[in-house]
C-alpha positions in Angstrom: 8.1 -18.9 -71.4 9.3 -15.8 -69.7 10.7 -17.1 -66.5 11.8 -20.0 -68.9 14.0 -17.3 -70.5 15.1 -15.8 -67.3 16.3 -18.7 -66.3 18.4 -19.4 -68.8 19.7 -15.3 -68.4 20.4 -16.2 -64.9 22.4 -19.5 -65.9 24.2 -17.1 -68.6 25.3 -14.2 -65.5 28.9 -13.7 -65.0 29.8 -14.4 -60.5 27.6 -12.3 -58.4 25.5 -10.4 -60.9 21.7 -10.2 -61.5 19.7 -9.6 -64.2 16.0 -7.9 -64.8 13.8 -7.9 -68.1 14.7 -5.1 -70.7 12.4 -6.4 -73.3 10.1 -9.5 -73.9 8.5 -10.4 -77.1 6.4 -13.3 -77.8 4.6 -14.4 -81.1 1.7 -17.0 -80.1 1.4 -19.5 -83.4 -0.8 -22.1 -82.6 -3.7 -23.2 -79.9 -3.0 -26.2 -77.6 -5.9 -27.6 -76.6 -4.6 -30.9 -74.9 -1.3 -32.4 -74.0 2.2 -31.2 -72.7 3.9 -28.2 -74.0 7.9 -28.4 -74.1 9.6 -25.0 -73.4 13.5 -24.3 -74.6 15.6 -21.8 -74.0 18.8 -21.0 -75.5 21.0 -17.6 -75.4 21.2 -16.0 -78.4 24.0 -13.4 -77.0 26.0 -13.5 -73.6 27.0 -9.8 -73.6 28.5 -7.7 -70.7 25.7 -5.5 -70.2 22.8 -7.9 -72.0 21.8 -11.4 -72.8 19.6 -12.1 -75.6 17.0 -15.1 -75.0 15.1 -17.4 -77.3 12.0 -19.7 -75.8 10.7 -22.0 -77.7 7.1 -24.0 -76.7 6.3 -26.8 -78.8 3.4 -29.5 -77.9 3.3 -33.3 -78.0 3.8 -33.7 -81.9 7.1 -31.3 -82.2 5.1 -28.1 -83.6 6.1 -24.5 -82.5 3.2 -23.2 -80.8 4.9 -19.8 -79.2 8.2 -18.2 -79.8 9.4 -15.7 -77.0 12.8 -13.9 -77.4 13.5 -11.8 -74.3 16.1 -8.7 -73.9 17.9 -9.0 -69.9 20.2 -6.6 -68.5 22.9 -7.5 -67.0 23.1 -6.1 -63.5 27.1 -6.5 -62.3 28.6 -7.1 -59.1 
């Protein structure tokens, strides 16, 4: 889920910036014992100096098994 999350941060960066992990928080819900597990991420805040990230994991049936919401800095050009 983390480098889910990055992603998305890097997809979110302004030209010719980078970006590095302030905070990462995730809450584990349920067990997956078989199948695929689907990660989203979306951005929760595009800021100047910080984007906000929200992963979600959810397995074959649709349920939430882990939410991560990560904290990136914005490192400018």
């Amino acid at each position: 889920a983390g480098r889910v999350g990055a992603l998305c941060a890097f997809h979110n960066l302004p030209d010719g910036a980078t970006t590095s992990t302030i905070e990462s928080k995730t809450n584990l819900l349920r067990a997956v014992r078989s199948g695929e597990v689907t990660f989203r991420a979306n951005p929760v805040h595009v800021g100047r100096t910080v984007i906000v990230v929200q992963t979600d994991a959810t397995d074959d049936e649709g349920k939430l098994v882990s939410r991560t919401t990560q904290t990136q800095a914005v490192l400018g050009p």
